[in-house]
C-alpha positions in Angstrom: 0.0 0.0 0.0 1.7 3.5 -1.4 2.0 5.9 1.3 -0.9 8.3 -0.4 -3.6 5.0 0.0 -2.8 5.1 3.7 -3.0 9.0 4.0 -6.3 8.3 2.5 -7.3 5.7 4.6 -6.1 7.1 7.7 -8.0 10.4 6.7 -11.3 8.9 6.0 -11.1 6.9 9.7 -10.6 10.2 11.4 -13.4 11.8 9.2 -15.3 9.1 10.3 -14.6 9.7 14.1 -15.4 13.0 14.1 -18.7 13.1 11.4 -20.3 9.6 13.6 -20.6 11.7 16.7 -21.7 14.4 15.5 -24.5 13.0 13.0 -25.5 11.1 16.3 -25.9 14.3 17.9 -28.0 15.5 15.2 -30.2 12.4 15.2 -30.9 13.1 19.1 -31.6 16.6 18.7 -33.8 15.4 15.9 -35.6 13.1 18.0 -35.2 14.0 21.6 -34.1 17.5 22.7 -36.2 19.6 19.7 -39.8 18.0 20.3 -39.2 17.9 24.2 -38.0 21.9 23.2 -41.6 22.3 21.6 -43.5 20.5 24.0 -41.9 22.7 26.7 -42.8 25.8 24.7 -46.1 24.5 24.3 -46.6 23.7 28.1 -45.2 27.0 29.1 -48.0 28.6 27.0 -50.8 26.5 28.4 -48.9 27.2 32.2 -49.4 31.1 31.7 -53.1 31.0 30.0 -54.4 28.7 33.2 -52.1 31.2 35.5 -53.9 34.2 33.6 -57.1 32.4 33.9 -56.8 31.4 37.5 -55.7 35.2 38.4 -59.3 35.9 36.6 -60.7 33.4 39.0 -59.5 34.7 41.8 -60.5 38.7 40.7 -63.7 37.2 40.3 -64.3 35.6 44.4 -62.6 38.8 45.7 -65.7 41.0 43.7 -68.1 38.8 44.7 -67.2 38.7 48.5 -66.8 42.6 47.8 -70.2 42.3 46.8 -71.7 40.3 49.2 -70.2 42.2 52.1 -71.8 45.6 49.9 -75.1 44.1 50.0 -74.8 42.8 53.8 -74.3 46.2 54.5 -77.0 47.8 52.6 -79.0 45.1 54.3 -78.5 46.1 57.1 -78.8 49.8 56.2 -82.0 49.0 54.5 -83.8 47.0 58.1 -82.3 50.6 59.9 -83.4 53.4 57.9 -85.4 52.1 55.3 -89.4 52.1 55.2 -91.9 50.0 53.2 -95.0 51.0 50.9 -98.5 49.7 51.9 -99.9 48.1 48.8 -103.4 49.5 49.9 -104.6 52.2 52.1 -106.1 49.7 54.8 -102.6 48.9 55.5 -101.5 52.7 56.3 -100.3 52.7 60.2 -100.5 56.0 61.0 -103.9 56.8 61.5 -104.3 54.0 64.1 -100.7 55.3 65.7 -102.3 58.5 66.2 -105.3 57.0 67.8 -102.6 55.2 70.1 -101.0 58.0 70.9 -104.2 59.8 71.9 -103.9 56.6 74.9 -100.7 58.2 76.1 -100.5 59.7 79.7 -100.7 63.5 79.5 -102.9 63.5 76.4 -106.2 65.3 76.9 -108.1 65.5 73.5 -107.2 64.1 69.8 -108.4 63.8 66.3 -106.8 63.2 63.2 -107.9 63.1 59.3 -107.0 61.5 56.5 -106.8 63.0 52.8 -107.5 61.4 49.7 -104.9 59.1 48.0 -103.3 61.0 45.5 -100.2 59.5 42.9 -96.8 61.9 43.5 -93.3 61.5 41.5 -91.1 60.4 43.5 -87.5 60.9 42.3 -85.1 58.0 43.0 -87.9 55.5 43.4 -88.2 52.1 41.5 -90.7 53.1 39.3 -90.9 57.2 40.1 -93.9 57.2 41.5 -95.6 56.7 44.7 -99.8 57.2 46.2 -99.7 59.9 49.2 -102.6 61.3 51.2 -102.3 63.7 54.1 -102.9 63.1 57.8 -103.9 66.3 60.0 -103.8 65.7 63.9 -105.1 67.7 66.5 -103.9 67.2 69.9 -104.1 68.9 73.0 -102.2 67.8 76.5 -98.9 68.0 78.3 -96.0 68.8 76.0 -94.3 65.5 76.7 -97.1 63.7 75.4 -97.5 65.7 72.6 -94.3 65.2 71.8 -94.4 61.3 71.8 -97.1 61.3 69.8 -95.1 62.6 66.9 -92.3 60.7 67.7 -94.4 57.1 67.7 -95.7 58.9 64.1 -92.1 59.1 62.6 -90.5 55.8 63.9 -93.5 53.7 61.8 -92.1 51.1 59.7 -94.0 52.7 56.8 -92.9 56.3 55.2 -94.5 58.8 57.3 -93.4 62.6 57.4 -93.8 65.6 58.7 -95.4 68.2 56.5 -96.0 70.9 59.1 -96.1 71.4 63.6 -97.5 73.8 65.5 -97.4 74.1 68.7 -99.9 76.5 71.3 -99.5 76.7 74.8 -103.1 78.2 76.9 -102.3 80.3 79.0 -105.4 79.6 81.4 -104.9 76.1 81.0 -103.3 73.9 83.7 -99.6 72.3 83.1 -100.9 69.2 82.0 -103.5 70.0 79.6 -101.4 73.6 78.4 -100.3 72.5 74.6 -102.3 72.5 71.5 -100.8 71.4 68.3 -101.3 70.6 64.9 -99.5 68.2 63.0 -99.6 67.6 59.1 -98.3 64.5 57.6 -97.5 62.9 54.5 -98.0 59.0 54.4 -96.7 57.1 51.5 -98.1 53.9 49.8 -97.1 52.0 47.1 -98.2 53.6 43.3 -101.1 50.9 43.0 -103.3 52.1 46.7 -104.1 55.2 44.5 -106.5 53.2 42.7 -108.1 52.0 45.5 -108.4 55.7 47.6 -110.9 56.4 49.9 -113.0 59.3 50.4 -111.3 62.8 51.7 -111.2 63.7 55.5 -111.9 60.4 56.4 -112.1 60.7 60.7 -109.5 59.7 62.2 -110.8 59.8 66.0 -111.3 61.7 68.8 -110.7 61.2 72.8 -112.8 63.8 74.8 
């Protein structure tokens, strides 16, 4: 064998050495390390859209316990301050709170009448509108009872206010029986008890 044969031979067997390795390489990266490279990608995408979607989630519980706490609240702001509607104007409570009142100690003399149902807007309320009639009281006793009276009259669970007060004291009367007043109020129902109003200045009742 000339010595150019065995250059050549020699040649190709470290061509060899060096090309096997690295067409193995190749074949791993072709079937290992680039789809496991892909798949990773691929899983890293789907890891960020559930993390994005469970961050969503999570906004979403803290709103709604935002908004249940909101509405426990109002609740509870609502059984304080708030007032219902009678649906019908047999179910108005101030007349026969007046007529209570006229049982209170001090109270001398009482009478109270009731206007006619009439529909009022009422801005802010479902709907906009609302039935009202009037209530005029007139009282006479000790100013502590008189006083009670319209107290009882504005703590009903129904919408009851106070139009107009006056207030009289006699000055040949004795302590007890020294106040007149007169009271106007405005008691609400709901929009429908103006359809079924009564007639106007209907007696309330009187205690001698």
């Amino acid at each position: 064998m000339s010595m150019w044969q065995d250059m050549t031979r020699r040649l190709r067997v470290d061509l060899l050495a060096v090309v096997a390795p690295l067409v193995a390489a190749l074949t791993l990266l072709g079937l290992f390390i680039v789809p496991n490279y892909m798949r990773a990608r691929q899983w890293e995408r789907e890891a960020s859209t559930l993390n994005a979607v469970a961050h969503h989630s999570i906004g979403q519980q803290n709103d709604l316990v935002e908004m249940q706490s909101r509405m426990q609240s109002l609740r509870a702001e609502m059984s304080r301050r708030g007032r219902r509607l009678p649906e019908t104007p047999d179910q108005g409570l101030l007349l026969e709170g007046l007529t209570r009142a006229a049982e209170l100690k001090g109270m001398v003399s009482h009478e109270a009448r009731s206007g006619q149902l009439r529909r009022v807007p009422v801005p802010g309320l479902q709907g906009g509108a609302a039935a009202r009639r009037s209530v005029d009281a007139d009282m006479r006793g000790s100013f502590e009872a008189l006083f009670q009276s319209m107290q009882a009259a504005e703590s009903l669970p129904t919408l009851v206010t106070v139009r107009s007060m006056e207030m009289v004291r006699s000055p040949t009367a004795t302590a007890g029986e020294g106040v007149h007043a007169s009271f106007s109020f405005d008691e609400y129902f709901a929009e429908s008890a103006a359809a079924d109003a009564g007639t106007d200045r209907t007696p309330g009742g009187q205690k001698p």
